[in-house]
Backbone as JSON, one array per atom type, in Angstrom:
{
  "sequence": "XXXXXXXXXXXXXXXXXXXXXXXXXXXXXXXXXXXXXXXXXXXXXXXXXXXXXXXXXXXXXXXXXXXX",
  "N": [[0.85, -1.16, 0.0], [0.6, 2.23, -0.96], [1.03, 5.44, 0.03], [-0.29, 8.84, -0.78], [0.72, 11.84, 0.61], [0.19, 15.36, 0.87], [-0.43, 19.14, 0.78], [-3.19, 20.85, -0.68], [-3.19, 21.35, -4.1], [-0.33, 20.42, -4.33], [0.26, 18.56, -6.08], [-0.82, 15.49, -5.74], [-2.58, 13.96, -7.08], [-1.9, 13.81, -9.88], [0.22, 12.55, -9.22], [-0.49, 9.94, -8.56], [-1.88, 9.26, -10.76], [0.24, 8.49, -12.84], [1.71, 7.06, -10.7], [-0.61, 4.53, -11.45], [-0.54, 4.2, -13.33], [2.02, 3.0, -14.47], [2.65, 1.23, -12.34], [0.33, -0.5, -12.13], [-1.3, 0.31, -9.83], [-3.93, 0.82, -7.95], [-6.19, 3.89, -7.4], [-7.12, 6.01, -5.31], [-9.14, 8.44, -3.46], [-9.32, 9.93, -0.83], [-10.85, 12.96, -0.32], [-12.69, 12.48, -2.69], [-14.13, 9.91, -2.25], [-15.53, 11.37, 0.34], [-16.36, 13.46, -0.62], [-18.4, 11.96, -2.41], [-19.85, 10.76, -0.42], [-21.48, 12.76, 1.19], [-22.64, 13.79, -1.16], [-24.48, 11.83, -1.5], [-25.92, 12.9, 0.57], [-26.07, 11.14, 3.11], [-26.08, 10.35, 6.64], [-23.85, 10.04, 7.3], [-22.63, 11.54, 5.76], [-24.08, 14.09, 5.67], [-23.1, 15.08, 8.22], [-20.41, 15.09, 7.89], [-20.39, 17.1, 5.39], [-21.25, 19.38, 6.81], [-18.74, 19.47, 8.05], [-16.49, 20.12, 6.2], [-17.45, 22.28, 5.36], [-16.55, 23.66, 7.55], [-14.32, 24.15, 6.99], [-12.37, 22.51, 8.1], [-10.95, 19.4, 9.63], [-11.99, 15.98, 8.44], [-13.44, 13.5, 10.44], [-11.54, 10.98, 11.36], [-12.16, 8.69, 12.52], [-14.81, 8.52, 10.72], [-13.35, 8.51, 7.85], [-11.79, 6.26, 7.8], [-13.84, 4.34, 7.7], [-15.23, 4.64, 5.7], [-13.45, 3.96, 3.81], [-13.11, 1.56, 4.59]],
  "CA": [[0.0, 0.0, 0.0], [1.47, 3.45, -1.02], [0.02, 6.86, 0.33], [0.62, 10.06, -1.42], [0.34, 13.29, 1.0], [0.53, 16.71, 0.88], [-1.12, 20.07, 0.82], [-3.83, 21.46, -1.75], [-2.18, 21.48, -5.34], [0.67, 19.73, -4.23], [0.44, 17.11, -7.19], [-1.02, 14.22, -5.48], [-3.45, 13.75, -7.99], [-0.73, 13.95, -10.91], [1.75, 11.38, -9.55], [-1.21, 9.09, -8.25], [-1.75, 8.8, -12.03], [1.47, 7.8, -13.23], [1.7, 5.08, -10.02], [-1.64, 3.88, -11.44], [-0.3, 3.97, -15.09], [3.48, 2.54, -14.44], [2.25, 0.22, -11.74], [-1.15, -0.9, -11.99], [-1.79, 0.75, -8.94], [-5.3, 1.61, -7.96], [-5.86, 5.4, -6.92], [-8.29, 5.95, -4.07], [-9.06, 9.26, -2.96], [-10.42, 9.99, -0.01], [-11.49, 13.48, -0.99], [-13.82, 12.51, -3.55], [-15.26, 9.42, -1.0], [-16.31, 11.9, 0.76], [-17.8, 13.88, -1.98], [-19.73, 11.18, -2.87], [-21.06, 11.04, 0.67], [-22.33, 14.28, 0.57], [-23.75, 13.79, -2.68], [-25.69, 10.86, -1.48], [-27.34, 12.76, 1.51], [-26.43, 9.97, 4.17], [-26.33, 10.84, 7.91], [-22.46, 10.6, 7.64], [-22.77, 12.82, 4.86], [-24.31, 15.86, 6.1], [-22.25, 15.16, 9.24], [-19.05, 15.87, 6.78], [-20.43, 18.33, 4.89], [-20.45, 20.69, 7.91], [-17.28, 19.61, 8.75], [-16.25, 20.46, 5.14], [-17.78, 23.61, 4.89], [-16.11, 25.12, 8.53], [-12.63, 23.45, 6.81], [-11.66, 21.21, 9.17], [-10.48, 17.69, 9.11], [-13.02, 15.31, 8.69], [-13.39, 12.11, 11.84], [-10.36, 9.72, 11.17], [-13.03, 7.03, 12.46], [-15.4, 8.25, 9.59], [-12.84, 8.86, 6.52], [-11.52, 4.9, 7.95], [-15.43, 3.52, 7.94], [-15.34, 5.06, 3.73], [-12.69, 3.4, 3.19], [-13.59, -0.06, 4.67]],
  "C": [[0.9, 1.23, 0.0], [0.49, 4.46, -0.7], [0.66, 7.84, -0.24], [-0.19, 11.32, -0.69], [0.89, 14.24, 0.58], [-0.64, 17.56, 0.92], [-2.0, 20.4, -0.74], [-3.33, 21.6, -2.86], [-1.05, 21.03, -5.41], [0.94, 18.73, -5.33], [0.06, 16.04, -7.24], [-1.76, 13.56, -6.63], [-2.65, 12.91, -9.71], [-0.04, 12.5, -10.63], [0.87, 10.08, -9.09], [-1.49, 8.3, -9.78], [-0.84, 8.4, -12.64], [1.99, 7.15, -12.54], [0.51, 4.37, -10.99], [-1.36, 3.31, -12.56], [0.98, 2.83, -15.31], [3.16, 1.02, -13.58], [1.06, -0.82, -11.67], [-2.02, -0.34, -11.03], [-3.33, 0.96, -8.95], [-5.35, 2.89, -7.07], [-7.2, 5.38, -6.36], [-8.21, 7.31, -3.01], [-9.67, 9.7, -2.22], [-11.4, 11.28, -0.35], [-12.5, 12.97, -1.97], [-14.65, 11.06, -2.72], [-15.91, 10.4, -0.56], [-17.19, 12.98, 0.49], [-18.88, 13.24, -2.12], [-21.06, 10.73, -1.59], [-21.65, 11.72, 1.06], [-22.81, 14.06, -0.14], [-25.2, 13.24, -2.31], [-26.79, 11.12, 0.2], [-27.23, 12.24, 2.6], [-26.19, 10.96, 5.52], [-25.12, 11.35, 8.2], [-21.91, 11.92, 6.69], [-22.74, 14.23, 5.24], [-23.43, 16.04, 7.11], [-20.85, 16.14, 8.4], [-19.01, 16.89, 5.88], [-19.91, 19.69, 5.52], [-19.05, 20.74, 8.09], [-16.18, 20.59, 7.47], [-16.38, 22.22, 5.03], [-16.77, 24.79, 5.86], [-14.48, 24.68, 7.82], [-12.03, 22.98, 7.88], [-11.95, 20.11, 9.04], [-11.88, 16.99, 8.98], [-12.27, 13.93, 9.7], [-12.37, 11.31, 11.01], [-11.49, 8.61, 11.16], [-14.12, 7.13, 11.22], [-15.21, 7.95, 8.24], [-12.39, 6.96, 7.01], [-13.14, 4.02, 7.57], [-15.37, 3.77, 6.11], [-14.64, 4.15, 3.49], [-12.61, 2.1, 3.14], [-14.38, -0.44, 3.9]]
}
């Protein structure tokens, strides 16, 4: 398992695609999980929205529960 951090525009996006391309890798972003939970409304959703909106982190135990 490889993680690629950094800050806002940092590139992650960029070099996630050329692991995915070079390696096979699969690219898994939590950002857009939790787009899509927003999208869809759910309880953890709106929960993260707010959290989203004041900019601050979203729950470790919720962005882990997406990802399971």
């Amino acid at each position: 398992m490889t993680f690629i951090l950094g800050g806002p525009s940092s590139g992650k996006s960029t070099q996630a695609a050329k692991l995915v391309e070079e390696f096979g890798y699969k690219h898994l972003s939590v950002r857009a999980l939790i787009n899509d939970e927003i999208a869809k409304g759910t309880k953890m959703g709106k929960s993260m929205e707010q959290t989203v909106a004041q900019k601050e982190l979203v729950d470790f135990k919720d962005v882990n529960q997406l990802v399971i």
